[in-house]
C-alpha positions in Angstrom: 40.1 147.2 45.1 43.5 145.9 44.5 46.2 147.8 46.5 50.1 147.6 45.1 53.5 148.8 46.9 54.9 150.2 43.7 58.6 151.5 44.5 57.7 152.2 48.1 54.3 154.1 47.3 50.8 153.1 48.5 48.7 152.7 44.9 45.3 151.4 43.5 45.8 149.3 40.4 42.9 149.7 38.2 43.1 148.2 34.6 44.5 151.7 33.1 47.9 151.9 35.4 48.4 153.3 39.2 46.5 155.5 41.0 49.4 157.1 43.4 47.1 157.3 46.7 48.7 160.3 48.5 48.7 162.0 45.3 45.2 161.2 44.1 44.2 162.3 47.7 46.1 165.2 48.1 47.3 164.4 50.9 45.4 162.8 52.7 46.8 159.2 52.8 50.6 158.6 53.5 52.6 157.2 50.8 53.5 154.5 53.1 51.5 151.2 52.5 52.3 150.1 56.0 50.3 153.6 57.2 47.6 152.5 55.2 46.1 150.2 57.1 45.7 152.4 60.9 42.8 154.5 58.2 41.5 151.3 56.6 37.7 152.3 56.7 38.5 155.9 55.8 40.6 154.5 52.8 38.0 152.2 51.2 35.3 155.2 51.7 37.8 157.1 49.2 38.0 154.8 47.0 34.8 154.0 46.6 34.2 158.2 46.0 37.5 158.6 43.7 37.0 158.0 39.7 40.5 159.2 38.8 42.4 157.9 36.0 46.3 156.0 36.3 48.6 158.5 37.3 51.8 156.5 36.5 52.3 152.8 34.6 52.3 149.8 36.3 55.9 148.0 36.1 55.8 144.9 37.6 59.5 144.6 38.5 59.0 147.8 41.0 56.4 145.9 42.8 57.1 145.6 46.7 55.3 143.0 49.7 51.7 145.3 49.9 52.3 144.7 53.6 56.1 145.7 54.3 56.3 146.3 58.4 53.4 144.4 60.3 53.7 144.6 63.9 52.6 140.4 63.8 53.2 137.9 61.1 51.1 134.8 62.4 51.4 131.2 60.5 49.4 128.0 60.7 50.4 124.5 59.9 48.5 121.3 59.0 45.8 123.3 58.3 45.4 121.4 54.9 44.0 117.8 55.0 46.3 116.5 52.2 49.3 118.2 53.6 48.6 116.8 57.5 48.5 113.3 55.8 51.6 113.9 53.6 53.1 114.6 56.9 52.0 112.0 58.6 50.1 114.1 60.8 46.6 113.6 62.2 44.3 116.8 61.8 44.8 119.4 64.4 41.8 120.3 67.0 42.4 123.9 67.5 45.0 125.8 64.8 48.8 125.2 65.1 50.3 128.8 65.4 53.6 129.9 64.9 55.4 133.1 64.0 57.7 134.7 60.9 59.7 137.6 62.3 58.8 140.5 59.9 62.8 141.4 59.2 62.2 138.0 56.8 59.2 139.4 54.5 60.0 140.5 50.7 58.3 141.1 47.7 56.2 139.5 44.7 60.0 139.6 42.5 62.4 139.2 44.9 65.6 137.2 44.1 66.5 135.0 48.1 69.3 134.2 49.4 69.4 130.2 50.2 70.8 129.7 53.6 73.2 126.5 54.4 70.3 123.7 54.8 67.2 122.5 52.9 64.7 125.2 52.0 61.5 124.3 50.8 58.3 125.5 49.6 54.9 126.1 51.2 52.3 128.7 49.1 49.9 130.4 51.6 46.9 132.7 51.0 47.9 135.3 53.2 45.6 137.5 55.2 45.8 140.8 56.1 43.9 142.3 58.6 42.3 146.5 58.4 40.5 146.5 61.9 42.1 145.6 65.2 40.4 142.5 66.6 40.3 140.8 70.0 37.9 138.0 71.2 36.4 138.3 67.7 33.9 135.8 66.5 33.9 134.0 63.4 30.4 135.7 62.4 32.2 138.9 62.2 35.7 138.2 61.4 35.7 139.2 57.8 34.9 142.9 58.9 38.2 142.6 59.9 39.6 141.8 56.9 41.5 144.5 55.0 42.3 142.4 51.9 43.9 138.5 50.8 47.3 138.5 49.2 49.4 135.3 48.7 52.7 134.5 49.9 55.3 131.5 50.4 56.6 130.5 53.9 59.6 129.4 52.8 61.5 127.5 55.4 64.9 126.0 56.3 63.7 122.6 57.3 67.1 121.4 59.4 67.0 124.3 61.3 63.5 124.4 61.7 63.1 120.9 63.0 66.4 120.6 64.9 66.2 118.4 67.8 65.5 118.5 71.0 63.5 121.5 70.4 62.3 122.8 66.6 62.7 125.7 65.7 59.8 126.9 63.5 59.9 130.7 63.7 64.1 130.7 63.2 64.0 128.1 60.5 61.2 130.6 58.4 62.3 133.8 58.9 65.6 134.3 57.2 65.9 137.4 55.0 63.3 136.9 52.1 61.6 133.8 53.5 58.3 136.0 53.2 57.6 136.9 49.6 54.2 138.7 49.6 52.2 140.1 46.4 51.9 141.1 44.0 48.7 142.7 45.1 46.2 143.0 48.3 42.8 142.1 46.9 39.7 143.2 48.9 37.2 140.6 49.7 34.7 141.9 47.1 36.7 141.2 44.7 36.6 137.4 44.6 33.7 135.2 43.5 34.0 133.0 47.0 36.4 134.7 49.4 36.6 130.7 51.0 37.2 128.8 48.0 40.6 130.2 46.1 42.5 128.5 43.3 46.3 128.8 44.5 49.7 126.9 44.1 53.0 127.1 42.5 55.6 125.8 39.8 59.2 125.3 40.0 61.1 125.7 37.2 58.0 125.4 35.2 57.0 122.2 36.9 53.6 122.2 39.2 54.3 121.1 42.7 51.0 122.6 44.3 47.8 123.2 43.7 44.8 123.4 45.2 41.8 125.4 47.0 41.5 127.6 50.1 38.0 125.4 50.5 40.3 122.6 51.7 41.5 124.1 55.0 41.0 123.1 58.2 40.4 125.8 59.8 39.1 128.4 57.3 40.2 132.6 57.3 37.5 132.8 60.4 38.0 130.6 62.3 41.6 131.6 62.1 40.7 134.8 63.4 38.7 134.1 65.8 41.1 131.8 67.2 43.6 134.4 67.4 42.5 136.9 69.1 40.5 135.1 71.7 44.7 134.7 72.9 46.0 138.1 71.6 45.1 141.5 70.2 45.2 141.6 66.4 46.0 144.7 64.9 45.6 146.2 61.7 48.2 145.8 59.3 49.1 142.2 60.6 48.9 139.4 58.6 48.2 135.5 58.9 49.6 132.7 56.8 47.0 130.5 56.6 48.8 127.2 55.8 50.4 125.1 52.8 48.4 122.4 50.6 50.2 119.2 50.2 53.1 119.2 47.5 56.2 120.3 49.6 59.8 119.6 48.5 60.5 118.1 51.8 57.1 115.5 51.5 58.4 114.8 47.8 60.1 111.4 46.8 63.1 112.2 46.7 62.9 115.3 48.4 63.0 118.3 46.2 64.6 121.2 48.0 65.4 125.2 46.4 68.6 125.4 44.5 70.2 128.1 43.5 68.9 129.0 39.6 65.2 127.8 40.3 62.7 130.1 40.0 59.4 129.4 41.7 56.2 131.1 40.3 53.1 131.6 43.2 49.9 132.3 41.4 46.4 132.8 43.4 42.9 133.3 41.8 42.0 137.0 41.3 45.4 138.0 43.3 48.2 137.2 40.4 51.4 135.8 40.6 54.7 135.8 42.1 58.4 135.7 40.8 60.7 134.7 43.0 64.1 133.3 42.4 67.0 131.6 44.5 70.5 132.3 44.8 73.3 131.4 46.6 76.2 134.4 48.0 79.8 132.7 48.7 
């Protein structure tokens, strides 16, 4: 099933158009994608039933984040080995966690604002939880799993590593430094849920690419991890961490400009438009 936030409105995209959800349900889903997620089991059980056609087009320029307002927005680092060692960074033992304030996520076509600074570039498979979990284990942390989107963690790198203390969750969460889309894919739907093709291209060049089969700490673990500290819930989502290929690890450095446009594209998700600007 692959779920879309089309203008605001909770949809199925099937290969004929939309399937409006509260619509084709008559009721008996919200409209709201966020809303979705607190009847996750009772959704897909729908689904699964319903065999009705598109009810409206799909236009990709109306397409929204699938996940607009989760309660948590969790984010890993060096949890690539090529990226750790284009840092300079030895492997993690346990996941490095940090946090993107949810006023900063956007959608799969969303035109940013650049902040002052040095923004850069970091395309995450994002995962998006459709059970609460605490003190999960890894055997059963996919029944958790609502669906995988992807999504860029676009951060301000002065801000973010200002000394004496960084500032990781500040320095990522300006407005629109969490595009998301353009679709939330349930697990079923990929050929191996652990080994996805992602990256992206600026301005037509490739800067990343690479395979979710190269993380550290795979989607599991992740979870597991997590909410042996805190409660998940459902509707929050985890990026999972950046491959190597950063404008910041680059030589010279490549940071966003205003005019690029940087294309996202996972493996049985899609693609993402998103382009930079500057306000005086």
């Amino acid at each position: 099933m692959r779920i879309v936030n089309s203008a605001g409105r909770a949809s199925v995209l099937t290969d004929d158009g939309l399937v409006d959800i509260e619509s084709a349900s008559g009721g008996a889903f919200s409209a709201d994608p966020q809303a979705l997620f607190d009847r996750w089991d009772d959704l897909r059980v729908w689904a699964a039933a319903h065999r009705g056609g598109a009810t409206a087009p799909f236009e990709e320029d109306r397409l929204k984040a699938p996940v607009p307002r989760p309660r948590q927005v969790f984010a890993i680092g060096l949890n690539y080995r090529d990226h750790a060692a284009e840092s300079g960074m030895a492997l993690p033992d346990t996941p490095v966690v940090f946090t993107k304030f949810p006023a900063c996520i956007t959608g799969p076509c969303a035109a940013v604002d650049l902040p002052p600074g040095s923004v850069d570039f970091e395309t995450e498979l994002v995962v998006v939880l459709g059970r609460d979990a605490h003190r999960t284990p890894a055997s059963r942390a996919w029944e958790h799993v609502a669906g995988l989107t992807v999504g860029q963690d676009l951060s301000e790198r002065q801000l973010q590593l200002k000394p004496p203390v960084p500032q990781f969750s500040l320095g990522k969460s300006y407005p629109g430094f969490a595009p998301m889309g353009p679709a939330l894919v349930t697990p079923d739907e990929f050929p191996d849920r652990d080994d996805i093709v992602l990256g992206c291209r600026l301005n037509g060049e490739q800067m990343q690419n690479s395979r979710t089969s190269e993380m550290v700490f795979p989607v599991a673990d992740l979870i597991a991890y997590l909410s042996s500290i805190v409660p998940l819930y459902a509707g929050d989502v985890i990026f999972t961490g950046t491959p190597a290929g950063i404008g910041m690890a680059r030589d010279p450095a490549r940071f966003l400009r205003p005019g690029d446009e940087l294309v996202t594209t996972a493996e049985a998700i899609g693609s993402m438009r998103t382009t930079f600007v500057s306000t005086p």
